[in-house]
N, C-alpha and C positions, 0 to 999 in steps of 0.2 A: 451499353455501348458508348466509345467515347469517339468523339469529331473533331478533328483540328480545324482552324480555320487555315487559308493562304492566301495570300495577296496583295497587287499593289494598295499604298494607302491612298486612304479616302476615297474605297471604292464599296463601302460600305459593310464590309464585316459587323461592325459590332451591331449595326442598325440592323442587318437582318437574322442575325441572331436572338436580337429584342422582341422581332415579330415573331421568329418562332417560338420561343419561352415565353417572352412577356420580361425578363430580365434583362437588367442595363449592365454589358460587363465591366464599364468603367467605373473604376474603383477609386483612383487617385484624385484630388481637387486637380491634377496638374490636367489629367486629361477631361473632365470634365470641362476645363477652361477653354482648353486648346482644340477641342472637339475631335480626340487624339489619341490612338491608343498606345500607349508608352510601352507597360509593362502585361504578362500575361491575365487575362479575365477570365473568367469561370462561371457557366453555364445550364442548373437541370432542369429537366425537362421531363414531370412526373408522369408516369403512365397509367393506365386503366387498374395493369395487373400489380399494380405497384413496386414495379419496379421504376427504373429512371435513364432518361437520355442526357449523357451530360456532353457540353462542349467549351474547348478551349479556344479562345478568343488569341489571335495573338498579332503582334506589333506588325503593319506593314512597311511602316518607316525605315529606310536604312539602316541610320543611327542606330536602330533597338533591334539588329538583325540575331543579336547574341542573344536576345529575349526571346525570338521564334522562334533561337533551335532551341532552347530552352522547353518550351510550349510541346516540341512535336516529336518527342521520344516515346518510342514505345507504343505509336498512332498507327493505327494498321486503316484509317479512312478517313481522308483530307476534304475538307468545300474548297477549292479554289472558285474565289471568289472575283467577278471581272465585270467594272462598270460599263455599259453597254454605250455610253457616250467618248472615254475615254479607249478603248479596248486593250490589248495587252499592251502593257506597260512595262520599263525594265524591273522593278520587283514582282510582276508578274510573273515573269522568265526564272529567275532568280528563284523566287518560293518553291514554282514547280522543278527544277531542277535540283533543289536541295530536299524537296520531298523523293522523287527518283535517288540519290544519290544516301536519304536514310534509312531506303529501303522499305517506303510505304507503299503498299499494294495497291492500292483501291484509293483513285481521286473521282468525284462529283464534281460536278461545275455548275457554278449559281450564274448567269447573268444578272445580275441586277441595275438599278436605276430606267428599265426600260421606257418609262413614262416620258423620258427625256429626250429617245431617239426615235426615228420613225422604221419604217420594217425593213430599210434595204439597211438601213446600218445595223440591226440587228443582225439580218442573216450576214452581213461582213464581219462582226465580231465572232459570230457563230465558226463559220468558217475559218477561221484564223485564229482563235484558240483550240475547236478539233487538229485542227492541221501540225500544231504545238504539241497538244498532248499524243495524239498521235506519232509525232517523232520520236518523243520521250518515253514512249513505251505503256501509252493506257489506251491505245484505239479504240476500245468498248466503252469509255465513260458514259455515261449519264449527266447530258446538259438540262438545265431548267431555267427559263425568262421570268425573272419575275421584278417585283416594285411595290416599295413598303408602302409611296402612296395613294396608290389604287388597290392595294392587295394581289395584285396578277400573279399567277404562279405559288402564292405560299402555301395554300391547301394541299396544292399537288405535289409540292413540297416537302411538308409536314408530312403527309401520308406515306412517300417513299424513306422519309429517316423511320418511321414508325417501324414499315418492312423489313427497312436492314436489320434493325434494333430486335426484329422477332425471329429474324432467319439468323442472327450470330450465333453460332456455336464455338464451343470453348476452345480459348486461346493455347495458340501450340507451346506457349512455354509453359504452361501450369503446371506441366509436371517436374518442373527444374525447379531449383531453391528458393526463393524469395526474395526480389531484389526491387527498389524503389529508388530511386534518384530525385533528390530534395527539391524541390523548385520554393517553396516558402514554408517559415517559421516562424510561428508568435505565441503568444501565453492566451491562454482562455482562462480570465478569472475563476475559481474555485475547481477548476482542474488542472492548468497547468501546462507543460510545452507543448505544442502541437506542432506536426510537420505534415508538410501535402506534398503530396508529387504522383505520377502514374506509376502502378505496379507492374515491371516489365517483365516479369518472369512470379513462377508459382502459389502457392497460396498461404494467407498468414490468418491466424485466429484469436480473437483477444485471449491476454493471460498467457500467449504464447513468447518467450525471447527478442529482440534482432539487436545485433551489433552495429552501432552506429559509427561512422569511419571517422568524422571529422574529432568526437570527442574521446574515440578508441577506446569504449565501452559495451557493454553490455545491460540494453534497458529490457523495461517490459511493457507490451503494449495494453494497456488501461482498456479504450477504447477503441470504437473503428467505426468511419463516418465514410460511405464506399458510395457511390454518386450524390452526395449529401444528405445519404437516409443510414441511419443508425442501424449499425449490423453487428452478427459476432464473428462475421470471416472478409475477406476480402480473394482477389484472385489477381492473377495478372491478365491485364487491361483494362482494372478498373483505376478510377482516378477515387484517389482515398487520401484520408485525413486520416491521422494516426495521433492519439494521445496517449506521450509515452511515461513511465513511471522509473524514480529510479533516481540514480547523482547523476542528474545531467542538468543543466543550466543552456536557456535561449543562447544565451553568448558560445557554447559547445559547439554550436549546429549554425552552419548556413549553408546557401545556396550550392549545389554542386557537392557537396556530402551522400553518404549512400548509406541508406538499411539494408541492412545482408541479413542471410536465417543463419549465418556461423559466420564467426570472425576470420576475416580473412587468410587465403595459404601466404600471399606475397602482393604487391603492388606493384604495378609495372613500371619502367622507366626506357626500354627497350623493344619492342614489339613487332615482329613483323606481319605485312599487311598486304593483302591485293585492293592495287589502286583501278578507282575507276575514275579518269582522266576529262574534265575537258575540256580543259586547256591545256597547253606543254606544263610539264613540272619539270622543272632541273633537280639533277643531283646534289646533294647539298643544300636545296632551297629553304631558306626559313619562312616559316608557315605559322599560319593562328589554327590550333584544330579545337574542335568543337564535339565534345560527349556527353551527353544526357544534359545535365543542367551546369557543364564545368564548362570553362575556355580558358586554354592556354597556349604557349607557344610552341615550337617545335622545329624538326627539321627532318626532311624529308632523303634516306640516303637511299637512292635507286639499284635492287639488284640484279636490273637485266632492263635492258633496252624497251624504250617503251613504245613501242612499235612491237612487242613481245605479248603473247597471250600466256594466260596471267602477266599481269606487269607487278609484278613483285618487289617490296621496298621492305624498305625495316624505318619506323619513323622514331626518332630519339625524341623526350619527350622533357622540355625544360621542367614540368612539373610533374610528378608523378600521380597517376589516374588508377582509378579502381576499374581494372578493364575486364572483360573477360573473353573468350573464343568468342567468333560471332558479329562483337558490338561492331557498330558503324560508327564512324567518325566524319566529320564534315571538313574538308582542308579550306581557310582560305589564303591568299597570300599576306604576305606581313603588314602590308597597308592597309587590311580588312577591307580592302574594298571591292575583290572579286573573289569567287567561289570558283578553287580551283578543280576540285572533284571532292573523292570521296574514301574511303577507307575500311576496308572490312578486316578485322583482327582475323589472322591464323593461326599464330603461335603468338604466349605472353612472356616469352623469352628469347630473346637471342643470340647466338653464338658466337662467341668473340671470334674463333676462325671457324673459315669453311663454309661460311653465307655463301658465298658468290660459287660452291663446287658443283658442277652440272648434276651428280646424283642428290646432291643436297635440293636442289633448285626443281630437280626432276618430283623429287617425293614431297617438296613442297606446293607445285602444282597438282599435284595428287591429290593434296591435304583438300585445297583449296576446291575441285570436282566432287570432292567427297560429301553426300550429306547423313548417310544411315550411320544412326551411329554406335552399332558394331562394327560397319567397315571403317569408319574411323578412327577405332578404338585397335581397331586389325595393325592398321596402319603404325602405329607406335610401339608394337613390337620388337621390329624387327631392328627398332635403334637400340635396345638395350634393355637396361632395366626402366623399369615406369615407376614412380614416385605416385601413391593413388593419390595422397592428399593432395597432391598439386593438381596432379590433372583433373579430380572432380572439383576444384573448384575453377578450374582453368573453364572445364566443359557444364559446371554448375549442375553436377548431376547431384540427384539425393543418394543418401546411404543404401537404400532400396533400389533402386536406379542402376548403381554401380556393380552391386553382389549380383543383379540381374545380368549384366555386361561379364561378369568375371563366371557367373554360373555356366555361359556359352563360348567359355574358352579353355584350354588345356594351359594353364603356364602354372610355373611354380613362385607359391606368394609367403612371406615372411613382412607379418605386418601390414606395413603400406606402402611395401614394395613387395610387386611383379615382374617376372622376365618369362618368354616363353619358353618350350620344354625343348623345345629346339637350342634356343640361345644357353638355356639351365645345361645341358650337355656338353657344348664346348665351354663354356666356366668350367666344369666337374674333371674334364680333360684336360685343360690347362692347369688346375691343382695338382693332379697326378703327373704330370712333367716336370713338373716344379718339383713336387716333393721325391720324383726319381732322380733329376739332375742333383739334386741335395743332398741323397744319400750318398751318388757315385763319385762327390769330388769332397764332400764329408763324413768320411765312410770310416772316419775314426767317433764319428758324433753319436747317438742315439736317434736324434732326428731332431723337429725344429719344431716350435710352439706356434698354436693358430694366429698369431698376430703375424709373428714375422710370417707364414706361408702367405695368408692373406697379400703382405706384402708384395713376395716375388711372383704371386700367381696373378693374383686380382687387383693388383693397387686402386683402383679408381671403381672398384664395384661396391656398395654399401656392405658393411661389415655381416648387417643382418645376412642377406641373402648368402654371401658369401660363408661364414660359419653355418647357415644350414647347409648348402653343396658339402665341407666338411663334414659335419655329424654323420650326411646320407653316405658318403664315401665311407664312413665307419662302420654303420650300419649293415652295408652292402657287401665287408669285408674285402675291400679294393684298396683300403691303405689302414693302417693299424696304429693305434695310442697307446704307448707303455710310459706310465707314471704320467702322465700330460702331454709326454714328446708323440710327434705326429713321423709314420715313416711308413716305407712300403714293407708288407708283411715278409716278403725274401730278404729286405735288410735289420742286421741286427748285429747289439755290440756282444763280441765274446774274444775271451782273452786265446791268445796265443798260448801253443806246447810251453813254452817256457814261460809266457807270464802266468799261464794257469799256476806252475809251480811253483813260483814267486807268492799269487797272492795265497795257495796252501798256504805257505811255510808263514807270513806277516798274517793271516786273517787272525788267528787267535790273541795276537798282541791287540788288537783291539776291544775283545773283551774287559779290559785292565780300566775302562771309561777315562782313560787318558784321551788327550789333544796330540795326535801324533806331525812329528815336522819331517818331512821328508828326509831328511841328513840325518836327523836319530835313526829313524826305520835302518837305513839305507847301512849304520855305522851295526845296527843291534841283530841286519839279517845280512851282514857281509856280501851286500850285493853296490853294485856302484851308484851314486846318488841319481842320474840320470834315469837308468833301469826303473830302479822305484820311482820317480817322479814319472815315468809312463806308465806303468803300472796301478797307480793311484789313482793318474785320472780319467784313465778308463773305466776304474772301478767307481770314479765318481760319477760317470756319465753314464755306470750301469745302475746308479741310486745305492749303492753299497756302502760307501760313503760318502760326508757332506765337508769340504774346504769352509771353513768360517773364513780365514785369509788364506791367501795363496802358499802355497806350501803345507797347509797347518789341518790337519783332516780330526773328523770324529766320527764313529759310526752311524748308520743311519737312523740306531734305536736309542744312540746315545741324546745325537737331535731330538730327537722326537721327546724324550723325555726333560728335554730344558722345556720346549716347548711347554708341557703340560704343567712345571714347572711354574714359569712365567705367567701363563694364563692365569694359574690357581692363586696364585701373588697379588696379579693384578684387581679379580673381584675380590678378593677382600681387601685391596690396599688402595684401590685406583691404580698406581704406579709401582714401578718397578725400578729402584735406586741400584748401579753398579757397587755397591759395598753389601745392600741384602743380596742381591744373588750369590758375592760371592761368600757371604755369610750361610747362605744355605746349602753351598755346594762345598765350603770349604778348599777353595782355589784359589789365585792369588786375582789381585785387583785387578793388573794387565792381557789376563787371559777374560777373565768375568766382563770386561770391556769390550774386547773380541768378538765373543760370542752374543754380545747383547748388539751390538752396533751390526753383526750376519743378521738375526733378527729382524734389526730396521731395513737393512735393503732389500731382505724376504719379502716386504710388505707385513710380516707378520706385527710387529709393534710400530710406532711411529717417537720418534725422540722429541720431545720438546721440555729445553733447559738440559739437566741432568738428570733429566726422570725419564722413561720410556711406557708407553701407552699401549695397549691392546688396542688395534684398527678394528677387531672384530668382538665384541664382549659373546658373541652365543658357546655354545660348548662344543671342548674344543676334544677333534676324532682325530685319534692317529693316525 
């Protein structure tokens, strides 16, 4: 189990932390001098069963306020720590307020220095820190008197972190992915880089991956040093050392960097948040905010009055953070010198319109009440389709996690994209209207190819889902595919009494493996150029015949055998030069041009120079 320390300075943190381990967390010459804790210090505390109690020492000083939050991510149980000479102090107020506002459960309270005060000031600090933690939201704390030089209180002390440390049961993220936020980084001779920070989520194994954000890599973890006793796994809320293996260089990694168990879906720069307030914040306000071991700027844009349950905002964020659902942020204002509240992420996107639309606002208070999470996974439905990759890494669920989540729902998935079977219906209806209005006002066409329906039906729905709703409409025999073209099975092209007679009387001239031009036909079946030119391209749009240019038709088997042609040319030649085709077909140079350059806008070759390329070398099927 791990401990953060809180409180004003020089109220003795690091001194009684030394009595309960026997360890000095002051590391730096600077604080040694200064009798001073600067930056964060680290603390174990071996037990019976061999495992370990560790605690993090952290800066009371103002100035080094970015170093406590730094200290206290991921701490589910705080010592505020309060000289009984002094009593609450403003970083007293302060610690305890940002430990409420990080969303730490469980504060203890040490009194210390009592040697110094006699009993009526003790029970007035007593008094007046309950009545503090109390407002703040811990009325059940556990106070403890004590004084490093008499020993008063440490045994009784000791004995109760012993209790927590035996009554902890496992951390509620452990079953999420694996996430650690850097706090320090340095080389250990004959090993190599090392990084420490608390594990705020899941569990890691040596020999197992994590992707490191700052050098946007991929290492592997050597080693694991988890209350600073040599192990082969780690979990989340332990405080762990990690030596990682791999191209990564110290200078890669510092402070405010994160190890993930898979490389990130996205980084945020937009977020919206419920604020817990306490002080006013304005709209617009520029802000310092403060997550796991990062700080950066910000600004805070209000989207509902905050006098408003949820107070909901969307914070812009000058730097981009590896955020995820969930995390807590700490707001302060831009002179860092008050703590304006606090920040719980609910979505790691925001919408450029429609933040401020009362149902938008309404389902986003929803979001915020919600904690099971199949009701919050319910909840994202009924906006559309769901992108999984984003959202498990949004909600850091595992691959096991998620198929459990999708096992206990009805929706239709292509990939890593879902919609439910509700929403998959009105999509699969809005195809069929589409491709009915298409026939009824292109009722000279055969029908339209799945890109373009895509288009008129679904524009803004992934292509995946949307081509499967297609195939299932196929399948189901609800709209019908002739040669590629997509249509409803009552429409269909077929020639008129008289063009039937028309294309009788011209279909044979096709046999002759001639290039017909509409005004030959038109002059060689005595019928008027116009007639034939409708007639043709109907026939083209029945797949009967193929236009290489406008006007200029050849049968559909005449095609197909350039094709096989072409293909057979190309593996054994590479290329295909417009003087060999027309050398093997015996044509003139201007038509062999024609037909090779229908080809290129087919997709079927590709031109580059004077030479033409097969885009597909496998074998080629009529």
């Amino acid at each position: 189990m791990i401990f953060a320390t809180a409180g004003h300075v020089d109220h003795g943190k690091t001194s009684l932390i030394q009595a309960i381990t026997g360890v000095n967390t002051a590391h730096l010459p600077e604080e040694k001098k200064r009798g001073m804790t600067i930056d964060l210090g680290y603390a174990y505390w071996p037990q019976p069963d061999g495992s370990s109690i560790g605690f993090i020492d952290v800066p009371g000083h103002e100035k080094f306020l970015a170093n406590m939050l730094a200290g206290i991510g991921g701490i589910n149980h705080a010592l505020l720590v309060v000289a009984c000479d002094d009593g609450v102090m403003a970083q007293t107020l302060e610690h305890l307020s940002i430990l409420r506002l990080a969303g730490c459960e469980n504060v203890s309270v040490i009194l210390t220095k009592a040697d110094r005060v006699d009993h009526l000031r003790i029970e007035q600090v007593t008094e007046q820190v309950t009545s503090e933690l109390s407002q703040q939201g811990w009325p059940d704390a556990k106070l403890f008197i004590t004084s490093i030089e008499d020993g008063r209180g440490i045994d009784v002390l000791r004995l109760y972190l012993q209790q927590l440390h035996q009554q902890s049961g496992s951390h509620p993220n452990i079953q999420r992915r694996f996430r650690l936020a850097i706090d320090r980084v340095f080389l250990v001779k004959g090993a190599g880089v090392v990084v420490t920070g608390t594990a705020l989520a899941g569990k890691i194994q040596v020999g197992e991956s994590l992707w490191v954000t700052g050098a946007d890599k991929q290492v592997r973890v050597r080693g694991i040093h988890r209350q600073n006793q040599i192990s082969e796994f780690a979990v989340a809320g332990d405080r762990v050392a990690l030596n990682l293996a791999g191209d990564i260089d110290k200078e890669n990694i510092t402070r405010g960097d994160w190890l993930l168990a898979e490389q990130p879906a996205f980084i945020a720069t937009r977020v919206i948040v419920e604020l817990e307030c306490d002080t006013l914040i304005k709209h617009w306000q520029p802000v310092h905010l403060y997550h796991g071991a990062s700080h950066i700027t910000g600004r805070v844009s209000l989207l509902v009055e905050q006098g408003e349950t949820p107070v909901l905002a969307e914070l812009i964020l000058d730097t981009p953070l590896w955020l995820v659902e969930n995390d807590r942020l700490i707001i302060r204002d831009i002179s860092a010198r008050q703590t304006l509240g606090g920040a719980r992420v609910i979505r790691l996107v925001s919408p450029r319109r429609g933040k401020r639309l009362p149902e938008f606002l309404d389902w986003l208070s929803r979001l915020c009440r919600e904690q099971d999470e199949l009701a919050h996974f319910k909840l994202q439905l009924p906006q559309g389709e769901l992108n999984l990759r984003d959202y498990s890494w949004a909600r850091q669920l595992t691959h096991d996690a998620l198929d459990n989540l999708l096992a206990q729902m009805d929706v239709a998935r292509v990939g890593n994209y879902v919609l439910s079977t509700f929403k998959a219906q009105i999509a699969k209806d809005r195809i069929v209207q589409a491709l009915e209005q298409f026939n009824e006002i292109h009722s000279d066409q055969i029908g339209v190819g799945k890109a373009r329906l895509k288009r008129m039906a679904l524009p803004s729905m992934s292509e995946a889902l949307t081509f499967k709703f297609i195939n299932d409409l196929i399948d189901e025999n609800v709209i019908k595919q002739t040669r590629g073209w997509l249509h409803m099975p009552q429409h269909g092209l077929v020639f008129d009494a008289q063009q039937q007679l028309i294309w009788q009387q011209i279909h044979p001239l096709f046999s002759r493996n001639e290039a017909w031009w509409v005004r030959d036909l038109a002059l060689e079946s005595g019928h008027e150029e116009d007639t034939i030119r409708r007639v043709l391209k109907k026939a083209a749009q029945m797949g009967l015949i193929t236009a290489i240019v406008r006007d200029r038709y050849y049968s559909h088997e005449q095609i197909n055998y350039f094709a096989s042609l072409i293909h057979r040319y190309c593996l054994e030649n590479e290329v295909i030069f417009a003087a060999d085709f027309r050398n093997e077909l015996g044509i003139g140079r201007k038509l062999a041009i024609q037909i090779l350059e229908f080809f290129d806008k087919s997709g079927f070759t590709r031109r580059k120079g004077d030479g033409h390329h097969l885009r597909d070398k496998g074998i080629f099927v009529e």
